[in-house]
N, C-alpha and C positions, 0 to 999 in steps of 0.2 A: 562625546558624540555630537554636541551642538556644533563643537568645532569644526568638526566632518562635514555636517550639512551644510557650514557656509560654504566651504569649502568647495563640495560638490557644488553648490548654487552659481560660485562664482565660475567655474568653470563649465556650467550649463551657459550661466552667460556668454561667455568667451567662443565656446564652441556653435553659437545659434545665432549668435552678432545681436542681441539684443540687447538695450537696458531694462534696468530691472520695472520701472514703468510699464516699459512698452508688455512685459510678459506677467504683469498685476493686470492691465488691460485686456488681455487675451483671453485670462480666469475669470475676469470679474465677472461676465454678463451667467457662467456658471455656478457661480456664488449658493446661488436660494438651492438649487439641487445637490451641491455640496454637503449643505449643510442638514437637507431632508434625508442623506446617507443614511444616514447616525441618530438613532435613538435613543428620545431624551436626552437630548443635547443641552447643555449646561448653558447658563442666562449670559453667563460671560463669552461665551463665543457667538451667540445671537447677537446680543449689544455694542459686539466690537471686532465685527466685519473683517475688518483689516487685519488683526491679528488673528484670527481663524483663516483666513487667507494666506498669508506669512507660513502659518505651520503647514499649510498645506504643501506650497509649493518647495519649503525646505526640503520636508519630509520625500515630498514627491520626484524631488531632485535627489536624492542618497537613495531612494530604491532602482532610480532609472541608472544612475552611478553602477550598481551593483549588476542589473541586469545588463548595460554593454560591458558591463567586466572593461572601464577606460582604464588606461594606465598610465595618464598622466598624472591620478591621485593613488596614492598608498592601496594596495587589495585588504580586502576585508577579511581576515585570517580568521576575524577571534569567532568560535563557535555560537555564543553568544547572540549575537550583532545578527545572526542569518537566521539561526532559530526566532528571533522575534520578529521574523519577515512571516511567519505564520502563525502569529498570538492574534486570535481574534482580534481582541481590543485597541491592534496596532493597523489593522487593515486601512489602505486608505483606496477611496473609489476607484475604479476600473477607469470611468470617466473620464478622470483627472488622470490618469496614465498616459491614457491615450492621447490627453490634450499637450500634453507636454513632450510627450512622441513625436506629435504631430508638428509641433512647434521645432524639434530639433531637427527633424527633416525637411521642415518646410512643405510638407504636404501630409495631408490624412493618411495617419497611419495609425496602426490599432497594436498594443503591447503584444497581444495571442500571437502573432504573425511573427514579432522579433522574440521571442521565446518557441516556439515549433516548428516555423516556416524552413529553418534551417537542421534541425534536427533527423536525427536517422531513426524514427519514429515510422511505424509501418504507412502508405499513402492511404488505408480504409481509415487509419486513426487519425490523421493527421484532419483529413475532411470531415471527420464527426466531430474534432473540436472544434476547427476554426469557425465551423457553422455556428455553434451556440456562442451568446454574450453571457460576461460573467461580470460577478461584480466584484469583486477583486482577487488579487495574487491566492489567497485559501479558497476559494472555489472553484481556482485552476487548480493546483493544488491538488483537489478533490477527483476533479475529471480526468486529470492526467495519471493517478492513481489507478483507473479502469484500465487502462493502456500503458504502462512504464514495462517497459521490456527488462526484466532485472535480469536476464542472461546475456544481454549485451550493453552493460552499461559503458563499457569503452569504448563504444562506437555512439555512442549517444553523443550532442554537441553540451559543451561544456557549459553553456547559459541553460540550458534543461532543467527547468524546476527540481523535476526527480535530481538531478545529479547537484543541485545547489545545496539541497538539503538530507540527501542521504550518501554522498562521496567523501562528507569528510572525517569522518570516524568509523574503519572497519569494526565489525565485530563478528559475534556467532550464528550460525546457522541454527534455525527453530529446529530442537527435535520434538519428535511425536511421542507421546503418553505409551507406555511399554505394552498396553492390551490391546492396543489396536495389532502390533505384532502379532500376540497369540495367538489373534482373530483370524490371523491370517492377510490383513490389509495391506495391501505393499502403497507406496509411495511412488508420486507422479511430480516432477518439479515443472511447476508452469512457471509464467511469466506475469500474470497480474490477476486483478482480483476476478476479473472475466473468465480466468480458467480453473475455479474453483468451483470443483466437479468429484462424483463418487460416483463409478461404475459397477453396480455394487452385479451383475454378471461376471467380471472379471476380481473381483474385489479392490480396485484401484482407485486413492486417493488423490486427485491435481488438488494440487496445494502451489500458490506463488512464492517463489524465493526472496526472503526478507532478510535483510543485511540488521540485524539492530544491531544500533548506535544511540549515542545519543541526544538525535532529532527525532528518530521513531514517536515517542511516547507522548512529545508537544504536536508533534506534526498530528499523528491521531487525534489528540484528544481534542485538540482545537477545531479538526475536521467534522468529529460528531459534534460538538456544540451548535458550530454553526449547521448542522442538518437538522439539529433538535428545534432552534431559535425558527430557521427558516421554513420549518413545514416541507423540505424537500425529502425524496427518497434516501433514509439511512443504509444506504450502501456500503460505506467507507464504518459505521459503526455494527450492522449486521454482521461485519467479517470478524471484525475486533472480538465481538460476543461468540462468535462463533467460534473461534479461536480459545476462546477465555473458557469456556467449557471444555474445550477436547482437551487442552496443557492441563499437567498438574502444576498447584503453583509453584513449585520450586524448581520448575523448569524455568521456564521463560516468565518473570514476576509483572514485566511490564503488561502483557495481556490481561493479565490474570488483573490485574489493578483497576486496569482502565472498564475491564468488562463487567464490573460492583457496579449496581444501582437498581433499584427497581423499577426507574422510567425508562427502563434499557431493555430492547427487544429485538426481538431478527425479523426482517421479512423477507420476501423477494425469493430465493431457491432454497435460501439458506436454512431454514425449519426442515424443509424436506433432506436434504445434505445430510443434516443431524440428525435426525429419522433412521434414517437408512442404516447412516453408522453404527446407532442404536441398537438395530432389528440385527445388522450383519454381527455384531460385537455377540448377541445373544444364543446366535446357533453353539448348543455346547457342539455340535460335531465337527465344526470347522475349527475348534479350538484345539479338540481331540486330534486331528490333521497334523495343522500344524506342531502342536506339541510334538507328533510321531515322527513329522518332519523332520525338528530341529536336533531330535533323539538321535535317531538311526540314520539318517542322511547329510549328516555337515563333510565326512570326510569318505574315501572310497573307503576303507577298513573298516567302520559300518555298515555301507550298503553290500558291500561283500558279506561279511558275518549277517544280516537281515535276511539275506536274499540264500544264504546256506541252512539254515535256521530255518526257512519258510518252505524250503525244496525237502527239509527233512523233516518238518512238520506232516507234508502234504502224504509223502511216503511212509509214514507211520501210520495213517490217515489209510492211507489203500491196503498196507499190508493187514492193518487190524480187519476190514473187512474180508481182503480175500479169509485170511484166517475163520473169519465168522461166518462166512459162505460156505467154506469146506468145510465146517463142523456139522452145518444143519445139511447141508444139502451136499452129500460124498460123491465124490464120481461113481458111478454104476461102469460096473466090470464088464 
């Protein structure tokens, strides 16, 4: 991999007409906020400027590689390699994306814009992001998670965070825990976590369509960390939880994983969501319904015999009384 990154650097150079001077010059006056990123920053990259700088822009050069998708260097296949584009610990500043964006362009330009500017992402979504600043690739990451259209992922553009990291290993579709059936709960396929919703008038569950593969389970779990560290709203981990309680675990193991801990909690609609499910799961006569349902109504040949049965119920029903009428009370002659 370090070979990749000269790699990429040297054709950062090549493609922006720079030397490597001129583009250490252009970082440098950003240095001290580089370095104020990163918490509890280690004495040797304080002491030794230069090479805190070097990693930056290696680094900063093989992400930017990745997002124009160039091909004039090798595509980055291995699963691996993309998954640790959203490990915490690998983030590097928004900042310093942008600055070396900028530099390839030759004029200010911001990474959000060549990651969704081009994308077939709805226009209300597209304006709610590029509004906010993020601090790096997992907090876009995070936001684009509200908004990933998972029913049109092939119209999505190929540089789409969503489709970097959840395109390249299909897998199974989440099923639901067998009692929400009983209950009678039918199932709503949304498209993100925004449409995670229970109607509980209609008894209708939106739930977003999730491909696990596997990036899911990095991608998550690195997204609630950084919500936990940051003090922001756990969005992206209220689902996880919420999730982690409805599956049983040998359904889907990776929710169920990720949703263990006791600094772990729902907020936002999500309590109420689970509530509801709760309360609807509880009525035994909706259970009793559907049972009846599932009974005598799967094919016409029960609901015919149901419905002959019920017609000669009814008639048994009337003849017992007329019967019972004309005992006590006889016609008069």
């Amino acid at each position: 991999m370090e070979k990749k990154k000269h790699e990429a650097f040297q054709y950062f150079k090549k493609r922006c007409g720079l030397t490597t001077e001129k583009i250490v010059h252009e970082l440098w006056n950003m240095l001290g906020d580089l370095q104020r990123s990163y918490d509890n920053l280690e004495d040797e990259w304080k002491t030794k400027p230069v090479k805190f700088l070097e990693l930056m822009i290696l680094d900063g050069c093989l992400i930017m590689h990745i997002l124009l998708e160039d091909t004039y260097l090798p595509r980055f296949n291995n699963v691996d390699v993309q998954r640790d584009m959203l490990l915490l610990e690998n983030q590097l500043p928004m900042m310093l994306l942008d600055k070396l964006y900028s530099i390839l362009k030759g004029r200010e330009k911001k990474v959000k814009s060549l990651v969704w500017e081009s994308s077939n992402l709805p226009a209300y979504a597209k304006e709610k992001l590029m509004k906010k600043n993020y601090s790096h690739l997992l907090d876009m990451y995070r936001a684009e998670l509200q908004y990933h259209d998972g029913n049109k992922q092939k119209l999505l553009h190929h540089i789409h965070l969503g489709i970097i990291f959840s395109d390249l290993e299909m897998g199974h579709e989440i099923q639901l825990a067998t009692r929400f059936h009983k209950a009678g709960i039918k199932l709503k396929k949304g498209c993100n976590l925004r449409d995670v919703n229970f109607d509980e008038n209609k008894g209708v569950l939106s739930l977003p369509f999730i491909e696990m593969n596997a990036n899911i389970e990095s991608g998550y779990l690195n997204t609630m960390v950084f919500e936990k560290l940051s003090g922001i709203k756990n969005k992206v981990g209220s689902y996880v939880i919420f999730m982690g309680n409805l599956l049983e675990k040998n359904e889907v193991d990776s929710f169920y994983q990720l949703a263990r801990g006791k600094l772990l909690d729902m907020s936002g609609r999500y309590p109420y969501i689970y509530n509801s499910l709760n309360e609807h799961c509880k009525r035994p006569w909706r259970i009793w319904w559907t049972t009846l349902k599932d009974v005598n109504f799967q094919n016409p040949w029960t609901i015919i015999s149901t419905l002959s049965a019920s017609i000669g119920f009814v008639l048994l029903i009337l003849q017992t009384l007329y019967g019972v009428y004309g005992y006590y009370l006889p016609r008069r002659s």
